[in-house]
C-alpha positions in Angstrom: -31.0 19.3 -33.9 -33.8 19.8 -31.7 -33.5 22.7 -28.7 -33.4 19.6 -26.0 -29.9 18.5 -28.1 -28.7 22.2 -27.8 -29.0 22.3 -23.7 -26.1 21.8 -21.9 -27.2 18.7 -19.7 -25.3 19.2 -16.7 -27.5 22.1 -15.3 -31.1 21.4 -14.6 -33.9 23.7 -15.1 -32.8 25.8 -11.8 -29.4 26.2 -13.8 -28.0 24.4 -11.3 -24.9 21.9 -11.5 -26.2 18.4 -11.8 -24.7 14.6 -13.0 -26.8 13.3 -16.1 -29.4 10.8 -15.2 -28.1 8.3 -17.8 -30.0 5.0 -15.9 -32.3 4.7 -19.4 -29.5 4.9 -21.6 -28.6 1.7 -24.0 -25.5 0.2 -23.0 -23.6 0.4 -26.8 -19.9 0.3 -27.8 -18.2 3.7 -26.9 -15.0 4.8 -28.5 -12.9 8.2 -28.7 -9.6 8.9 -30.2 -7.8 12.0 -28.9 -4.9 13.7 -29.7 -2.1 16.8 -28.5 1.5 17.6 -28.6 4.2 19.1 -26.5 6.8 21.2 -28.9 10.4 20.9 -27.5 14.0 21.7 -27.7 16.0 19.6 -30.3 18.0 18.8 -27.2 15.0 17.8 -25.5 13.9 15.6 -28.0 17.2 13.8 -28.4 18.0 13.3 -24.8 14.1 11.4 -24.4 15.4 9.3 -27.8 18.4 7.9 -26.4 16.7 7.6 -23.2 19.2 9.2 -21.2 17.0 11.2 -19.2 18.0 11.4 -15.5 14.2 10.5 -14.6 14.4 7.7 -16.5 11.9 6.2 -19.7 10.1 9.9 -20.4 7.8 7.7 -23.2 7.1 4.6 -21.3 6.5 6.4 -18.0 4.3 9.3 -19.8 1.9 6.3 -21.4 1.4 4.7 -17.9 0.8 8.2 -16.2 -1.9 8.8 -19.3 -3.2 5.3 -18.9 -4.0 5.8 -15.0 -5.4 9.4 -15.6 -7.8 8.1 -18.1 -8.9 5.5 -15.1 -8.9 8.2 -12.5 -11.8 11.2 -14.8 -14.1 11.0 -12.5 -12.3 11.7 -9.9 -11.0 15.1 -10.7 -14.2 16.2 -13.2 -16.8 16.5 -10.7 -19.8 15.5 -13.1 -17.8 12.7 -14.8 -20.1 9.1 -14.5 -17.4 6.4 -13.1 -16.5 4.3 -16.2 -15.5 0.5 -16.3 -12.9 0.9 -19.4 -12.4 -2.2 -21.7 -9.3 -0.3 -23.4 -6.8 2.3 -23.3 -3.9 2.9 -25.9 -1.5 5.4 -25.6 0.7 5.9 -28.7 4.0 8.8 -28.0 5.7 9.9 -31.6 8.3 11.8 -31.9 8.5 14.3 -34.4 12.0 16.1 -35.7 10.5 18.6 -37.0 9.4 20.8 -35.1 11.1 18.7 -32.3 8.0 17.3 -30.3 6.5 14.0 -29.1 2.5 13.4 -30.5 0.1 11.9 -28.5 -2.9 9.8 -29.9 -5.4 8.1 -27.4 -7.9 5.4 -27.6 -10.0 4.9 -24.9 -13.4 2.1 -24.7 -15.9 1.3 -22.8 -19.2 -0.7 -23.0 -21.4 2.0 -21.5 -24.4 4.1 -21.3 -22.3 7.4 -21.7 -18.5 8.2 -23.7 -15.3 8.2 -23.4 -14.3 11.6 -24.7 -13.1 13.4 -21.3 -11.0 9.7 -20.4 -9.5 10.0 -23.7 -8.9 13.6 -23.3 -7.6 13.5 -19.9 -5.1 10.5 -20.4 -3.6 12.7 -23.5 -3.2 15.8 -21.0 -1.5 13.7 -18.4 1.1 11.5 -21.1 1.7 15.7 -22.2 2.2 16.7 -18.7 4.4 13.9 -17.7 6.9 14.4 -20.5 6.9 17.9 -19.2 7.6 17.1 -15.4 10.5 14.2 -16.4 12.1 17.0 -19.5 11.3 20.5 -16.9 15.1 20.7 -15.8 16.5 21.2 -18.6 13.8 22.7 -20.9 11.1 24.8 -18.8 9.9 26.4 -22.4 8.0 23.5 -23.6 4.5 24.0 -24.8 1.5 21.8 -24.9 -0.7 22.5 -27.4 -3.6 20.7 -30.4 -5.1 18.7 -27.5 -8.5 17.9 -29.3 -11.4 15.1 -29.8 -10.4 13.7 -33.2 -13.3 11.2 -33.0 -15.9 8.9 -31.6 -18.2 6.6 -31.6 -21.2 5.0 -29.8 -24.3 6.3 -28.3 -27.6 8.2 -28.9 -25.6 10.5 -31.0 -23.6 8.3 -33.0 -20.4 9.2 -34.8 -18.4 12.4 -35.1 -15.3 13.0 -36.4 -13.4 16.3 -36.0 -12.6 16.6 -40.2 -15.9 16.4 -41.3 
C-alpha cells in the first residue's frame, strides 16, 4: 500500500473537507453487501411474525424505508457522490434465537465510485424502521453488527470482511 492509498481522500492538502474528484475514474461494476441486526423481545419478534403489529407490515415496510435511504446517501452524507443505482435488495430474517430480525443488503451501481455507504445506510434505516413500527411496546431493542461484509468493483478491487 503506497502512502497516497493510506490518505484519507476527503481532506485536501489544507486538511480541509473536500468531495473526491472521481471525473478520471473507470466506470466498472460496483457491488457491496452489508449487514446488522436489531435484538428484540420474544414478544416483539412474534407480534412482527404474525403481522399483527398496529403499524402494520414491520418487514415489508422496513425493506422499502432501507430501499429509499440507500437512494437518498447523498443527501444526508455531505461528501457522498450522487449515485444512479442499478439494484438494491433488502433481505429481513428473523432469528428465534436470540429473538431478532437480520438484515443483509445488496446495493449496485455502474459507476466511477462504490456502493458501500448506500448499502450501509439502507441496512441502518430497514434497522431503524423496525425500531420506530415495534418502539411502543419494546423501547429496549438494540441495533447492533452493522458492518461491510463485502465488495466489489473499482481501482481497489475486492474485499471481503473474513479474509
Amino acid at each position: 500500500m503506497t502512502q497516497e492509498d493510506e490518505q484519507l481522500t476527503h481532506f485536501n492538502q489544507q486538511g480541509e473537507a473536500h468531495m473526491v474528484d472521481i471525473g478520471n475514474k473507470k466506470i466498472t461494476k460496483r457491488v457491496a453487501v452489508t449487514e446488522g441486526r436489531i435484538l428484540m423481545k420474544d414478544e416483539t419478534l412474534q407480534r412482527i411474525l404474525a403481522g399483527n403489529n398496529k403499524k402494520g407490515d414491520v418487514l415489508g415496510i422496513a425493506r422499502v424505508a432501507g430501499i429509499m435511504a440507500s437512494k437518498k446517501t447523498p443527501e444526508l452524507i455531505p461528501l457522498c457522490h450522487p449515485l444512479s443505482l442499478t439494484h438494491v435488495e433488502i433481505e429481513l430474517q428473523a432469528i428465534h434465537n436470540p429473538p431478532s430480525v437480520y438484515c443483509q443488503t445488496t446495493v449496485a451501481t455502474d459507476g466511477k465510485t462504490g456502493v458501500e455507504m448506500e448499502a450501509l445506510n439502507a441496512t441502518q434505516i430497514a434497522l431503524l424502521t423496525i425500531y420506530d413500527m415495534c418502539k411502543a411496546v419494546d423501547k429496549g431493542m438494540v441495533i447492533n453488527g452493522v458492518r461491510l461484509l463485502k465488495k466489489s468493483g473499482g481501482k481497489s478491487g475486492d474485499w471481503n470482511a473474513d479474509s
